[in-house]
C-alpha positions as CSV (number, residue, x, y, z in Angstrom):
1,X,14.7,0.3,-27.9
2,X,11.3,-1.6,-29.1
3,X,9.9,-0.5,-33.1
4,X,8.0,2.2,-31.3
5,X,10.9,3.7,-29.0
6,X,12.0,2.8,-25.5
7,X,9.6,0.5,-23.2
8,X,9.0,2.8,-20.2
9,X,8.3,0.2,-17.9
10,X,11.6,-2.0,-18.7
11,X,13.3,1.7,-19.0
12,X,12.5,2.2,-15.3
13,X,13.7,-1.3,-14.2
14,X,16.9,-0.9,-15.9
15,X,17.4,2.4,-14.8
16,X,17.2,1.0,-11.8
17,X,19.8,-1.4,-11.9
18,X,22.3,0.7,-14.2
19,X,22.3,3.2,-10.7
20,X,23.4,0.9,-9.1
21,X,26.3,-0.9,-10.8
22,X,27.3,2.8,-12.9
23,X,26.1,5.4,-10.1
24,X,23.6,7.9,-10.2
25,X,25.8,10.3,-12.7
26,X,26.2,8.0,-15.7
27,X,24.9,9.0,-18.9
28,X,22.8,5.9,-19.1
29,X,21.1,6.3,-16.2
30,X,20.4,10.2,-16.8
31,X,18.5,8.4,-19.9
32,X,16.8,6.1,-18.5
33,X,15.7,8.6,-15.9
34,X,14.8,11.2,-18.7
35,X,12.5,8.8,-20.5
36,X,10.8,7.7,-17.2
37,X,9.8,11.4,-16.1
38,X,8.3,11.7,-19.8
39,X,5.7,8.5,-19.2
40,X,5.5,9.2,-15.8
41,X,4.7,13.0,-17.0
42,X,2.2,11.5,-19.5
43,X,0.9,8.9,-17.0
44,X,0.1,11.3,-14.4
45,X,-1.8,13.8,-17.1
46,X,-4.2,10.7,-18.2
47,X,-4.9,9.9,-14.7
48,X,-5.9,13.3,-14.0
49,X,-8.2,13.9,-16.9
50,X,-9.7,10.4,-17.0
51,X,-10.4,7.2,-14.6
52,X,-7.8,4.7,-15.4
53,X,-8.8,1.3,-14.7
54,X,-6.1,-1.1,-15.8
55,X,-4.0,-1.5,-13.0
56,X,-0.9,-2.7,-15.3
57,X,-1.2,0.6,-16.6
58,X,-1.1,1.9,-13.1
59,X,1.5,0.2,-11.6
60,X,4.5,-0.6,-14.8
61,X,6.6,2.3,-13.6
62,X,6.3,2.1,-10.2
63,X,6.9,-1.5,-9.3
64,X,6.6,-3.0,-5.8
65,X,9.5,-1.1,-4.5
66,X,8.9,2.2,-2.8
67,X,12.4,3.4,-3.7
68,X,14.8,3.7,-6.2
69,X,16.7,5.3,-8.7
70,X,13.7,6.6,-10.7
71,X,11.6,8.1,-7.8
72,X,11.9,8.6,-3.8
73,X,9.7,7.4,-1.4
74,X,7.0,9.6,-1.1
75,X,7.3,11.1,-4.6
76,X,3.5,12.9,-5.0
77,X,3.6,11.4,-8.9
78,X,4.1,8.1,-7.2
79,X,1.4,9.0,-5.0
80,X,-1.1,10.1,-7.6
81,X,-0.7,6.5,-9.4
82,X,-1.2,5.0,-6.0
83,X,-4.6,6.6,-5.8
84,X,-5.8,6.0,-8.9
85,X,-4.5,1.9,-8.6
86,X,-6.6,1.7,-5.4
87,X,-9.7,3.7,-7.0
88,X,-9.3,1.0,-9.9
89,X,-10.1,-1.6,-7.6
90,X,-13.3,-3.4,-8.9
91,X,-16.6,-4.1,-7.3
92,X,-14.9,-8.3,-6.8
93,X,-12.1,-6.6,-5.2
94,X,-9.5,-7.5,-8.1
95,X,-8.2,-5.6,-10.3
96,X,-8.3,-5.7,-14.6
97,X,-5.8,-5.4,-17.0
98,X,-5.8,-5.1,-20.7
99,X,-5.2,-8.6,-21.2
100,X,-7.8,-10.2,-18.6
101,X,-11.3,-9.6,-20.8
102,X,-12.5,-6.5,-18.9
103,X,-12.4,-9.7,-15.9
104,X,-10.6,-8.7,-12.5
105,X,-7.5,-10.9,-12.8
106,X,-5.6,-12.9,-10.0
107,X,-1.9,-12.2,-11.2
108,X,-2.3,-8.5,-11.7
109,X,-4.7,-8.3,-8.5
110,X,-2.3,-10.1,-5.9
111,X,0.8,-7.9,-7.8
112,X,-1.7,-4.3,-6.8
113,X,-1.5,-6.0,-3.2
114,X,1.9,-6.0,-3.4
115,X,2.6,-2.5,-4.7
116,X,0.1,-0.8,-2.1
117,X,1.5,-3.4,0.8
118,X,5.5,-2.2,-0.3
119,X,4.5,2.0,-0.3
120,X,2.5,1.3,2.8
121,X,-0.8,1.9,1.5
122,X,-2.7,-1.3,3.1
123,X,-0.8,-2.7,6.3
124,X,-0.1,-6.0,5.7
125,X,-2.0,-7.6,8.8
126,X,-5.1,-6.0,6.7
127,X,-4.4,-8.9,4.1
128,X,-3.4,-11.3,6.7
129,X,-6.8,-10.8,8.6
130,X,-8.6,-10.8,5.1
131,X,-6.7,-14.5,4.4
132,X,-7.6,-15.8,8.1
133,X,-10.9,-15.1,7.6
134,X,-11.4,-16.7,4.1
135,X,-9.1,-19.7,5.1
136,X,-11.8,-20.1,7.8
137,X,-14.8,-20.1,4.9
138,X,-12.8,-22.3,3.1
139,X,-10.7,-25.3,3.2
140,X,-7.1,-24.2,2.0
């Protein structure tokens, strides 16, 4: 636990992993799945009331997988941040975080890709075709 109580985001990740060495039952992971649906819960309420726009904010709990322990495929909270991470998108076609300067930000934009690729929002051979065409503008 951190001086202001437990990180959601690592919460989730080790939830993650605790189902799957301790099983879905263990008093750990009920926990760690307890304090996930209460940011999720939180999360979810903020998004609905107001524009979110840093996508670290969007995407900490849900990661690049679209299943585990914490939530199913599908889940319509999962869903909801989804929307909101793809609404985020900026005008550059990055993405911001709170540590980028109000500037869209390579690390956090390629790691949106990869959350929207994994939960099958953008097909994949959208960002291939995207790369072909700027390797072709540019020499890489």
């Amino acid at each position: 636990m951190g001086e202001d109580g437990p990180d959601p985001d690592s919460t989730a990740g080790i939830g993650d992993f605790l189902a799957q060495i301790l099983g879905e039952p263990h008093p750990a992971v009920s926990r760690a799945r307890s304090i996930f649906d209460s940011s999720m819960a939180s999360l979810i309420a903020k998004v609905r009331s107001q524009r979110v726009e840093d996508a670290y904010e969007l995407t900490h709990l849900i990661f690049e997988h679209p299943q585990n322990s914490m939530y199913k495929t599908g889940d319509e909270k999962v869903m909801t941040l989804l929307k909101a991470l793809v609404e985020a998108q900026r005008t550059d076609g990055g993405w911001l975080t709170f540590y980028s300067g109000g500037k869209s930000d390579v690390s956090i934009s390629v790691y949106s890709l990869q959350v929207l690729v994994s939960h099958g929002v953008i097909d994949k051979s959208i960002l291939q075709s995207m790369f072909d065409s700027a390797s072709k503008d540019q020499s890489f």
